[in-house]
DRENDO-1510 file (C-alpha; in Angstrom, 1 decimal, always signed):
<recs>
REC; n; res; u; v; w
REC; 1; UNK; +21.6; -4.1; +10.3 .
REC; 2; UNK; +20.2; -2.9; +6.4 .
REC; 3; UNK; +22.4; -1.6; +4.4 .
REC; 4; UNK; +20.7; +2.1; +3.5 .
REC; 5; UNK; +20.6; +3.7; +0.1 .
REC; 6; UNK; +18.2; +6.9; -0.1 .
REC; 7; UNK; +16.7; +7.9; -3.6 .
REC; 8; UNK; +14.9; +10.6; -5.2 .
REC; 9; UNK; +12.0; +10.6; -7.1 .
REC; 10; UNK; +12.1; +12.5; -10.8 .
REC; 11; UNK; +9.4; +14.3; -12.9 .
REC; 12; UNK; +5.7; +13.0; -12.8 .
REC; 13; UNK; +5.5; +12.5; -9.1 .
REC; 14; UNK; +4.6; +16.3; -8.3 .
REC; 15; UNK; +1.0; +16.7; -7.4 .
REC; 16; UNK; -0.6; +19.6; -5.9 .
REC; 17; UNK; -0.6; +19.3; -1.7 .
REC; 18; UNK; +3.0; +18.0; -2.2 .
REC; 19; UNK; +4.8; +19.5; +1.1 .
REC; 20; UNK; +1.8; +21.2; +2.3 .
REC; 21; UNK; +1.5; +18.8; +5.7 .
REC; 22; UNK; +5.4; +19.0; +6.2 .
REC; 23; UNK; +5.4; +22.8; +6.0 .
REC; 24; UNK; +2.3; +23.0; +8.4 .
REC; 25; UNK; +4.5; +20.5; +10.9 .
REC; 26; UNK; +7.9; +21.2; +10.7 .
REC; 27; UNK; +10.2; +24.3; +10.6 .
REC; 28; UNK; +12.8; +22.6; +8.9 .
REC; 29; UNK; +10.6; +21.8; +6.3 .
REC; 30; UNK; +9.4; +25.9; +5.9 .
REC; 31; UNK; +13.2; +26.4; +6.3 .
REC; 32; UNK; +13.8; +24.5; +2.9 .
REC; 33; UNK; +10.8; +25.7; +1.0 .
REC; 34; UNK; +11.1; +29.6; +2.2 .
REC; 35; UNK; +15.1; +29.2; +0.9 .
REC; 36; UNK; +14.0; +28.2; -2.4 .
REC; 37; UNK; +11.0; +31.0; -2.7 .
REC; 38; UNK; +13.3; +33.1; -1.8 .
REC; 39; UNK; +16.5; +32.1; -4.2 .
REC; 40; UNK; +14.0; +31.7; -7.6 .
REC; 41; UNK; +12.1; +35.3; -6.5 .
REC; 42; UNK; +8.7; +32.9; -7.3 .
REC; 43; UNK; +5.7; +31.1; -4.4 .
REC; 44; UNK; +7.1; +28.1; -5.7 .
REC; 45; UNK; +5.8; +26.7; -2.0 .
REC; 46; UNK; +2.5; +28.1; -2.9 .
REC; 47; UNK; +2.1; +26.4; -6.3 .
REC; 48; UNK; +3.4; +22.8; -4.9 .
REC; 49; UNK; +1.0; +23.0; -1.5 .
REC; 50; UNK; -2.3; +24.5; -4.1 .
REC; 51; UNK; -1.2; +23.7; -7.5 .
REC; 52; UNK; -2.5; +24.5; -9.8 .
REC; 53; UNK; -1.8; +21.3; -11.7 .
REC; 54; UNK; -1.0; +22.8; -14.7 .
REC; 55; UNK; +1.7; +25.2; -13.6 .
REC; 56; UNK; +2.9; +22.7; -11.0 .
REC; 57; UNK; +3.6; +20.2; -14.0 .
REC; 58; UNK; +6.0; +23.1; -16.0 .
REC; 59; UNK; +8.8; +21.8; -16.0 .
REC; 60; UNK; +11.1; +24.5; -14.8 .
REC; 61; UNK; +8.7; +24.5; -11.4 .
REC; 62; UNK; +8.2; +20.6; -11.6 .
REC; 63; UNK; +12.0; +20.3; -11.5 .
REC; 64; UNK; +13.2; +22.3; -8.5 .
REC; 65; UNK; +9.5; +21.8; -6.7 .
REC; 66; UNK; +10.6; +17.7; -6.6 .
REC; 67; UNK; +13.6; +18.7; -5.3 .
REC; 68; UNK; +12.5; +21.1; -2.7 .
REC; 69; UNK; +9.9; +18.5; -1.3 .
REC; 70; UNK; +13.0; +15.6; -1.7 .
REC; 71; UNK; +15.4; +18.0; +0.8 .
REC; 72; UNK; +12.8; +19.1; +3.1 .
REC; 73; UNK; +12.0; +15.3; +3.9 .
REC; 74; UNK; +15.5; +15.1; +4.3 .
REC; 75; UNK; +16.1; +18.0; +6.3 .
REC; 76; UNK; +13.0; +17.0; +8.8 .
REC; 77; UNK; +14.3; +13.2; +8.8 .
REC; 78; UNK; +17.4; +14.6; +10.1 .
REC; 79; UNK; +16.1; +17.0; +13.1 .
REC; 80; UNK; +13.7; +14.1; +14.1 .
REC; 81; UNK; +16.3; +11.5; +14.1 .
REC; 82; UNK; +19.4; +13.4; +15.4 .
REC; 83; UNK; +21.6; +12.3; +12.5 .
REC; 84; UNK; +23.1; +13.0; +9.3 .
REC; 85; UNK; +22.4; +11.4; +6.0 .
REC; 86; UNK; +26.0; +9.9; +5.9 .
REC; 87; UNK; +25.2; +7.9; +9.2 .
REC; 88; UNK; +22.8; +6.4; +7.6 .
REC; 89; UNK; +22.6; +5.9; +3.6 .
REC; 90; UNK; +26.0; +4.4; +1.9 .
REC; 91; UNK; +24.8; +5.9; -1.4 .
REC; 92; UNK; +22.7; +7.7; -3.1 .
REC; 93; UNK; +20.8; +8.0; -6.3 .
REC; 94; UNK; +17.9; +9.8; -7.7 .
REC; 95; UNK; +15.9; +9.3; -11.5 .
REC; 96; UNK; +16.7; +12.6; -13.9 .
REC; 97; UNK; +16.3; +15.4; -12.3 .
REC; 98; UNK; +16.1; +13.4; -8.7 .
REC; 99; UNK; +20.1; +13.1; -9.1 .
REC; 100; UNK; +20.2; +16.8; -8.1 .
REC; 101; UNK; +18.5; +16.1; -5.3 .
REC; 102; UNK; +20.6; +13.5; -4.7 .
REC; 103; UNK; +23.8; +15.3; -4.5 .
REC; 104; UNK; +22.1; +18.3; -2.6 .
REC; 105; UNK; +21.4; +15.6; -0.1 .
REC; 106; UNK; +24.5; +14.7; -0.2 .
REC; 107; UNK; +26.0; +18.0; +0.5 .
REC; 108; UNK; +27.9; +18.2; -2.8 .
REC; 109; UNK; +25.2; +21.4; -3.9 .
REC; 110; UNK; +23.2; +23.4; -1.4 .
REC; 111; UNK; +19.6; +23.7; -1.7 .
REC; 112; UNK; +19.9; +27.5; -3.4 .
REC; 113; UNK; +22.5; +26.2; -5.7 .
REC; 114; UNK; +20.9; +23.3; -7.2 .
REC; 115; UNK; +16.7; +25.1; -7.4 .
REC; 116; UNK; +19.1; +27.4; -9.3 .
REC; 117; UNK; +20.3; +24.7; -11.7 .
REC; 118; UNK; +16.8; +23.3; -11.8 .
REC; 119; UNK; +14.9; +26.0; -12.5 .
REC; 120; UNK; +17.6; +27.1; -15.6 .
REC; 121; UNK; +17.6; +22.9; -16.7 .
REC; 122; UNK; +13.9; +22.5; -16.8 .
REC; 123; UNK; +13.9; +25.8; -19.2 .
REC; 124; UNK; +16.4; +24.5; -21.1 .
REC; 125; UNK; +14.7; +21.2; -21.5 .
REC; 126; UNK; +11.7; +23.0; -22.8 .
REC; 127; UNK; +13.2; +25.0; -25.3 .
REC; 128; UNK; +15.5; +22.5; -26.8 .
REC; 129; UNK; +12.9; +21.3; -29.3 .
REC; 130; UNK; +9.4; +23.5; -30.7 .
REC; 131; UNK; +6.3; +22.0; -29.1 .
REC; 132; UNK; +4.7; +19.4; -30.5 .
REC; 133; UNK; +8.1; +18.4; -32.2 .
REC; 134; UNK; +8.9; +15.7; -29.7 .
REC; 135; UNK; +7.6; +13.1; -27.2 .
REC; 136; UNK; +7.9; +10.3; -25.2 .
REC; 137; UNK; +6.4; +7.2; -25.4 .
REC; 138; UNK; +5.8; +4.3; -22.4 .
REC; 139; UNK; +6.5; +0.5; -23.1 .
REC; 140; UNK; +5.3; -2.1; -21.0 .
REC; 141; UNK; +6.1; -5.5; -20.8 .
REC; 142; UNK; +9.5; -4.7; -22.4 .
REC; 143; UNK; +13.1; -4.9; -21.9 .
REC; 144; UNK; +16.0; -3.1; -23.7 .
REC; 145; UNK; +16.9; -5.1; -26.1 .
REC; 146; UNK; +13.6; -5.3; -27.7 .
REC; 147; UNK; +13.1; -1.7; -27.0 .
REC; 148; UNK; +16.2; -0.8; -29.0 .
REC; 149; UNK; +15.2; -3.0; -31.4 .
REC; 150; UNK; +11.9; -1.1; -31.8 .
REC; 151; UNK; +13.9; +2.6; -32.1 .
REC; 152; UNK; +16.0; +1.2; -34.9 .
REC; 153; UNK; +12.6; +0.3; -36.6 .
REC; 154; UNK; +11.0; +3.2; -35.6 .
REC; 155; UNK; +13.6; +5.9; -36.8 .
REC; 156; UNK; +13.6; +5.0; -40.2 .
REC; 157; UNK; +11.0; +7.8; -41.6 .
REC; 158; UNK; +9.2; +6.4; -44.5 .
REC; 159; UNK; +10.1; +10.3; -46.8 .
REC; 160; UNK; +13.2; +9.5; -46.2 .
REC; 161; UNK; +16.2; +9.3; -44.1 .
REC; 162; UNK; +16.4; +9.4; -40.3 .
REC; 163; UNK; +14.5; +10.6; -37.2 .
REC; 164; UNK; +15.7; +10.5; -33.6 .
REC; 165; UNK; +13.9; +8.0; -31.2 .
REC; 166; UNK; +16.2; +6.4; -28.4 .
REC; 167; UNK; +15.4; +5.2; -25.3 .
REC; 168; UNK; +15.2; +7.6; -22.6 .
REC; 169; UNK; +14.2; +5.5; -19.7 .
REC; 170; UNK; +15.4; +2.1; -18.5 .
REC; 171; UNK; +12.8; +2.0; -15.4 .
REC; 172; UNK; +12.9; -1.9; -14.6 .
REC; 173; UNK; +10.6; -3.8; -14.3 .
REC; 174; UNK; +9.9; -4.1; -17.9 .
REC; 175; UNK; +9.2; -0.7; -18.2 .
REC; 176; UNK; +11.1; +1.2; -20.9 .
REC; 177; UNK; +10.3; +4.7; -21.9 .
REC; 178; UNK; +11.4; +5.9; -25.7 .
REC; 179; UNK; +12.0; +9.8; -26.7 .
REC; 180; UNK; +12.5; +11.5; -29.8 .
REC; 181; UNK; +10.9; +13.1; -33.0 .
REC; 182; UNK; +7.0; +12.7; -32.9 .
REC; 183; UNK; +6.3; +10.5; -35.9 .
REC; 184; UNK; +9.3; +8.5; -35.0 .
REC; 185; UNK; +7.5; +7.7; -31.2 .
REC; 186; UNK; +4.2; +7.3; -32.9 .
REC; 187; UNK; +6.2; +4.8; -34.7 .
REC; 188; UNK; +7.5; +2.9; -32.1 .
REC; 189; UNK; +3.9; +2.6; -30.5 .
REC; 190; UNK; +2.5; +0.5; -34.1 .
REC; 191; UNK; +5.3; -1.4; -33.7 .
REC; 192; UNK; +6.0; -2.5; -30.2 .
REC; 193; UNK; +2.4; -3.6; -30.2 .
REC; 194; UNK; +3.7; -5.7; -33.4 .
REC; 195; UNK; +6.1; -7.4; -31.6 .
REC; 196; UNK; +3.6; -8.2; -28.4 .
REC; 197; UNK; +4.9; -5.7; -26.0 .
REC; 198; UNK; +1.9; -5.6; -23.5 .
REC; 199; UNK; +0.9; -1.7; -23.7 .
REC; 200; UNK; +2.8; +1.1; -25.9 .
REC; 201; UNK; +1.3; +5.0; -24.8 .
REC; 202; UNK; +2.3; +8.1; -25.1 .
REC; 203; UNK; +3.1; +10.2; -22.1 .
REC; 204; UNK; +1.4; +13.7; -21.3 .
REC; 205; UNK; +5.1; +15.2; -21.4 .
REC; 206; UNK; +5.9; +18.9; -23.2 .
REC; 207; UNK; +9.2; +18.1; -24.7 .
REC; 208; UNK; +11.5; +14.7; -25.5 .
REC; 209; UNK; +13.6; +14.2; -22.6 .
REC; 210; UNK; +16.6; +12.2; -22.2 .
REC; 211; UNK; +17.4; +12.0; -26.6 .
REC; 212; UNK; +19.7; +13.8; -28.6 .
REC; 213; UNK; +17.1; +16.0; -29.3 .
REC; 214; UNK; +18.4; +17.4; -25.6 .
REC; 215; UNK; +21.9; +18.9; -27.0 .
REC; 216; UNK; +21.1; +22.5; -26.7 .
REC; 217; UNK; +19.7; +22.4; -22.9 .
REC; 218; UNK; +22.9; +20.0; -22.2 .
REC; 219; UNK; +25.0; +23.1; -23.5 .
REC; 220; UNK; +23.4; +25.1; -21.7 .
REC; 221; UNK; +23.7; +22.8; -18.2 .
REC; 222; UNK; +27.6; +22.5; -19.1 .
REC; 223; UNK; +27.7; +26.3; -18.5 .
REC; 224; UNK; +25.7; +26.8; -15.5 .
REC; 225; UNK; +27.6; +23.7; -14.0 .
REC; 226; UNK; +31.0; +25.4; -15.0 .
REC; 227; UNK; +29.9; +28.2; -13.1 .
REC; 228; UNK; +28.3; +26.7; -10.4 .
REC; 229; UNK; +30.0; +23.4; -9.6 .
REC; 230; UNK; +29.0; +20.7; -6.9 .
REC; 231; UNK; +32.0; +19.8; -4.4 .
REC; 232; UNK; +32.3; +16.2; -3.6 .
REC; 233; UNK; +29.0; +14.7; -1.9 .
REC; 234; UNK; +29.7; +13.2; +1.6 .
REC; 235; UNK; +28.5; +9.9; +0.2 .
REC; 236; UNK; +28.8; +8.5; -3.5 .
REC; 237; UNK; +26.2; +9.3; -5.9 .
REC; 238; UNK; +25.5; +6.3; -8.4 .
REC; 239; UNK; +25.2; +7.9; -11.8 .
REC; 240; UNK; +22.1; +7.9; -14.4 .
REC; 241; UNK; +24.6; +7.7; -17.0 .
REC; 242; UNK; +26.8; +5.3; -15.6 .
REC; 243; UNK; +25.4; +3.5; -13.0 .
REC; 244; UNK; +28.2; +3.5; -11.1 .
REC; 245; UNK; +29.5; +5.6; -8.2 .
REC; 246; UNK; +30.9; +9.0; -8.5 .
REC; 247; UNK; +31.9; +11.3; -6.3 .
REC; 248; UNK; +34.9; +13.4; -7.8 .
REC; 249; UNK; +32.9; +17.3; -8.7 .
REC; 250; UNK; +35.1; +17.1; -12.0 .
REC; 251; UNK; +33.5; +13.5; -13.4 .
REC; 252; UNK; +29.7; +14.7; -11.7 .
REC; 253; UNK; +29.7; +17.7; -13.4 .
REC; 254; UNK; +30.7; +15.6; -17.0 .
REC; 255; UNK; +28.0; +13.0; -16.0 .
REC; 256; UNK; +25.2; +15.6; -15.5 .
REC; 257; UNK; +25.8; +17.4; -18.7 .
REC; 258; UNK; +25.7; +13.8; -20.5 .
REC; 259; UNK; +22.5; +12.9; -18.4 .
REC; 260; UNK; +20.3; +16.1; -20.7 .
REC; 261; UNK; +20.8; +13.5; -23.6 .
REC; 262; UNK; +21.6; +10.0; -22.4 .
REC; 263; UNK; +19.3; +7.2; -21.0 .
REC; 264; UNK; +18.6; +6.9; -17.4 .
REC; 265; UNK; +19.7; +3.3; -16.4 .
REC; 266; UNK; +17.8; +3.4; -13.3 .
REC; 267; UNK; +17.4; -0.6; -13.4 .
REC; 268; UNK; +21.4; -0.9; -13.3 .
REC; 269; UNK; +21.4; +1.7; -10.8 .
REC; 270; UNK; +19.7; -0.3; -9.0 .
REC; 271; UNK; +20.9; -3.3; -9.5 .
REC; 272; UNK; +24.5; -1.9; -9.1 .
REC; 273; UNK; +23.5; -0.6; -5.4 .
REC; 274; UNK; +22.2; -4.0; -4.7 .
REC; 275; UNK; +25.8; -5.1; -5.7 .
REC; 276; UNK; +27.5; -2.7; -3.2 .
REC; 277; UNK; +25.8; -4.7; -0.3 .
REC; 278; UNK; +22.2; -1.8; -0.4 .
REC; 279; UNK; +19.2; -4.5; +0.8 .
REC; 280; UNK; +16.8; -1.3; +1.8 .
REC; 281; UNK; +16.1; +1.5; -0.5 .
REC; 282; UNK; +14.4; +4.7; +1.2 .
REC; 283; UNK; +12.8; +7.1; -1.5 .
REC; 284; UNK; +12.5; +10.3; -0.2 .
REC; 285; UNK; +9.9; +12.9; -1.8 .
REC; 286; UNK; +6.8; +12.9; -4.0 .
REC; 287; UNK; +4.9; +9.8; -4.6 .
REC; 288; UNK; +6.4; +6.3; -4.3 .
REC; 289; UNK; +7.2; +5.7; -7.9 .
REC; 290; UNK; +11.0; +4.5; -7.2 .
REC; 291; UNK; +10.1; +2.5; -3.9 .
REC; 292; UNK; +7.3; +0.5; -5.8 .
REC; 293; UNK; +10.0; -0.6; -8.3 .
REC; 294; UNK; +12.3; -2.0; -5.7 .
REC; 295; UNK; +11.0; -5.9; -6.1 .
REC; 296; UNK; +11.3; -6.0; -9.6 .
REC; 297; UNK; +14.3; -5.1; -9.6 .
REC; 298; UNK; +16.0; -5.9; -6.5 .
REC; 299; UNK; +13.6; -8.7; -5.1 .
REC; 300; UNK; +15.9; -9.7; -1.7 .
REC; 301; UNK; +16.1; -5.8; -0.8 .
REC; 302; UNK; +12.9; -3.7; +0.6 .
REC; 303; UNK; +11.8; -0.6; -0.3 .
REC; 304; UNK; +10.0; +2.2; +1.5 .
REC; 305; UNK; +9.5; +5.7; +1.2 .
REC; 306; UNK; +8.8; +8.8; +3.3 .
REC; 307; UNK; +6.7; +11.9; +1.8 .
REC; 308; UNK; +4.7; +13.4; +4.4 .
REC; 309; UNK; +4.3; +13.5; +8.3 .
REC; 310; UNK; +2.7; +10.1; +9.0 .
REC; 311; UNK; +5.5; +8.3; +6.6 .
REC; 312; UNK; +8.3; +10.1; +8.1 .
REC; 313; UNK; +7.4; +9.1; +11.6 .
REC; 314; UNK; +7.2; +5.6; +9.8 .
REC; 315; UNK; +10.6; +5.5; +8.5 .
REC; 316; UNK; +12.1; +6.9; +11.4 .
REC; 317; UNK; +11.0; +3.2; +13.3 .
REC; 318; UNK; +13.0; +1.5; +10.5 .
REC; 319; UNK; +16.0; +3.8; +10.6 .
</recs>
């Protein structure tokens, strides 16, 4: 029998229909996305099944849309199959923001709880640094150790001194994403090209995510989390930050606060899950970003994901 882990996408898989098909199908889906209109007081539902793009992309609606499409898929997977996540995945996991999901899957927040600490993260992420001050840059055809050879380059600004650039994404599959100070990315594009990395862009993000640039909107997640705090998931969550399980509400907490500023090692996460005896990795949610990574990181395990109707009834076989 595979050995299940579910994950959950993070931010740039929204796209405007996301949901719309499941809400037309299947009352647990409405269930999920009328809870989390009604909990922010906004048609979040309305922006993720029309868009617009733009305001769809905002991260403070990006962040707790991903997460409502994530749980409704869940939610549906679960009337349609007659179980319970726990019967089914070992672990779970999710990229940024997807780690809420995660644990709301996992029962250690409820859906209200963690749109709530979405919607509150994704503005705190924004206003941690002015616009324009920060950004985030993509390398491909790159590992770490050349990518943190490039930020030590990279944040030496030639007036003098310092600027932050770190990485902010270990994806796998060569793909490393860097975040920090503006000139200090625009850096790092000139000179990973220098040292051959295949392709060096810059995202379309608004802020620097996952940097030290993040303190203030990690402050601000310690205090919501303080006073909102998860209760131990029914399955082990394998940490951004850590890449290794966790499922004591004390150390998740810690871990989530650190995740505002810290890389996501999504390839050890992976590769740690692998480790535990995972050889099928079920993405639920928006896009199939995560799933699509699964042989280049994990080549003896499969990957699939589930998203809308057609996919759901599809995974539901393999299940």
């Amino acid at each position: 029998m595979p050995v299940h882990a579910f994950i959950f996408p993070g931010q740039g898989s929204q796209a405007p229909g996301m949901g719309r098909d499941l809400a037309a199908a299947f009352s647990a889906a409405r269930e999920v996305f009328q809870e989390v209109d009604d909990t922010l007081g906004q048609k979040l539902s309305a922006i993720m099944f029309e868009g617009p793009a733009e305001t769809l992309t905002l991260t403070e609606n990006a962040q707790p849309a991903l997460m409502a499409h994530s749980l409704a898929v869940l939610r549906v997977l679960e009337a349609e199959g007659g179980f319970k996540l726990a019967d089914k995945a070992v672990v779970v996991a999710g990229h940024s923001l997807g780690e809420y999901s995660a644990l709301a899957g996992a029962g250690a927040f409820g859906i209200a709880q963690a749109a709530k600490l979405l919607k509150l993260r994704g503005q705190a992420m924004q206003k941690a640094v002015p616009p324009g001050a920060g950004s985030m840059a993509a390398l491909l055809g790159c590992e770490m150790p050349l990518a943190l050879e490039v930020c030590a380059e990279a944040s030496a600004n030639p007036e003098g001194g310092s600027q932050v650039i770190e990485p902010g994404n270990d994806n796998g599959g060569g793909q490393v994403v860097v975040s920090g100070a503006t000139a200090a990315v625009e850096r790092a594009i000139v000179i990973a090209q220098a040292k051959g990395v295949r392709r060096a862009m810059k995202l379309p993000v608004s802020a620097p995510f996952h940097c030290a640039m993040m303190a203030p909107a990690a402050d601000a997640m310690a205090e919501a989390l303080r006073q909102s705090p998860p209760v131990s998931p029914v399955v082990p969550v394998v940490a951004n930050v850590s890449a290794a399980k966790a499922s004591d509400p004390n150390e998740i907490i810690d871990l989530l606060v650190k995740q505002v500023t810290a890389t996501v090692r999504w390839r050890e996460c992976m590769l740690a899950m692998a480790s535990f005896g995972v050889d099928s990795f079920v993405e639920l949610g928006a896009g199939k970003v995560l799933s699509g990574l699964v042989k280049r990181i994990a080549p003896e395990a499969t990957g699939a994901n589930a998203g809308t109707p057609a996919e759901i009834e599809a995974l539901l076989k393999i299940l």
